[in-house]
C-alpha positions as CSV (number, residue, x, y, z in Angstrom):
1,X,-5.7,-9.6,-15.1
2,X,-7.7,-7.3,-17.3
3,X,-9.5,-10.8,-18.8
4,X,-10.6,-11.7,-15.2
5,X,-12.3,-8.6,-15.4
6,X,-13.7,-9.1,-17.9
7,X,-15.0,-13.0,-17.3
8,X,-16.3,-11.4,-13.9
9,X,-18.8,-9.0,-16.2
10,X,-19.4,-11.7,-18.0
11,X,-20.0,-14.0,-15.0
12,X,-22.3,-11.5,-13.6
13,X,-24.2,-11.0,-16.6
14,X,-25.2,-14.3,-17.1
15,X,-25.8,-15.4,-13.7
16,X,-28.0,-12.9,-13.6
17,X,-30.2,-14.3,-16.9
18,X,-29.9,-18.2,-15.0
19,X,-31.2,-16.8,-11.9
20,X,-34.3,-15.1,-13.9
21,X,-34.6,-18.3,-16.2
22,X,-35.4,-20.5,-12.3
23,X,-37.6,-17.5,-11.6
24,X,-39.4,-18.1,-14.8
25,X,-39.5,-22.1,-14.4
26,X,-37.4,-22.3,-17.6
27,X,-34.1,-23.8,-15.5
28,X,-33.4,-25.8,-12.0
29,X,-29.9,-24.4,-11.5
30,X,-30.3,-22.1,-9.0
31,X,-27.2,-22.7,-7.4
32,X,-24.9,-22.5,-9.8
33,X,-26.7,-18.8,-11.1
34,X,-26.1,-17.6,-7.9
35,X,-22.6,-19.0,-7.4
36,X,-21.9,-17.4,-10.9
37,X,-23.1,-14.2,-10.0
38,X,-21.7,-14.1,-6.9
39,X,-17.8,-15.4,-8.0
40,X,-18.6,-12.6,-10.9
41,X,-19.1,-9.8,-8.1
42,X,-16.1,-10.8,-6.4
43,X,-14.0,-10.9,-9.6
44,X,-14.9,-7.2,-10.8
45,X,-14.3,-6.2,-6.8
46,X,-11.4,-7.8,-6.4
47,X,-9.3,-7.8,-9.4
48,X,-9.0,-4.3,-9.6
49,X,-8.0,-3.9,-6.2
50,X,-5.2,-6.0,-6.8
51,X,-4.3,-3.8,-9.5
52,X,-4.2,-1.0,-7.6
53,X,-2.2,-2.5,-4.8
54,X,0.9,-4.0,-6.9
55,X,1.0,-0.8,-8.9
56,X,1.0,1.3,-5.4
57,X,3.8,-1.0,-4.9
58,X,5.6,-0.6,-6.9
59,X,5.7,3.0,-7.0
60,X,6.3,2.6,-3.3
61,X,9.4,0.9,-4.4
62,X,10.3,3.3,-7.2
63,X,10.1,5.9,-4.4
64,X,12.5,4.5,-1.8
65,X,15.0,3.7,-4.6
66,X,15.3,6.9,-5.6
């Protein structure tokens, strides 16, 4: 999970530089910048979210047992 965070900075980073390049002229890939930096957002969001919630879980779980 931590590499999904990671490939979500790294999706955001260079979505960002594509989406300057079609600002410039330099590229016609517009979409697939934005898409890029938008999956990226969601990654960094989301993952750690996730990581939060199993490991609430499980102490949740821990909790009852005991």
């Amino acid at each position: 999970m931590v590499g999904g965070i990671i490939l979500g900075i790294l999706a955001i980073i260079f979505g960002a530089v594509g989406r300057g390049k079609v600002k410039r002229g330099e590229a016609t890939n517009k979409g697939a910048a934005t898409s890029g930096l938008v999956l990226g957002i969601i990654a960094t969001v989301l993952l750690p979210s996730i990581i939060l919630l199993v490991f609430a879980s499980f102490l949740g779980m821990a909790g009852a047992a005991g």
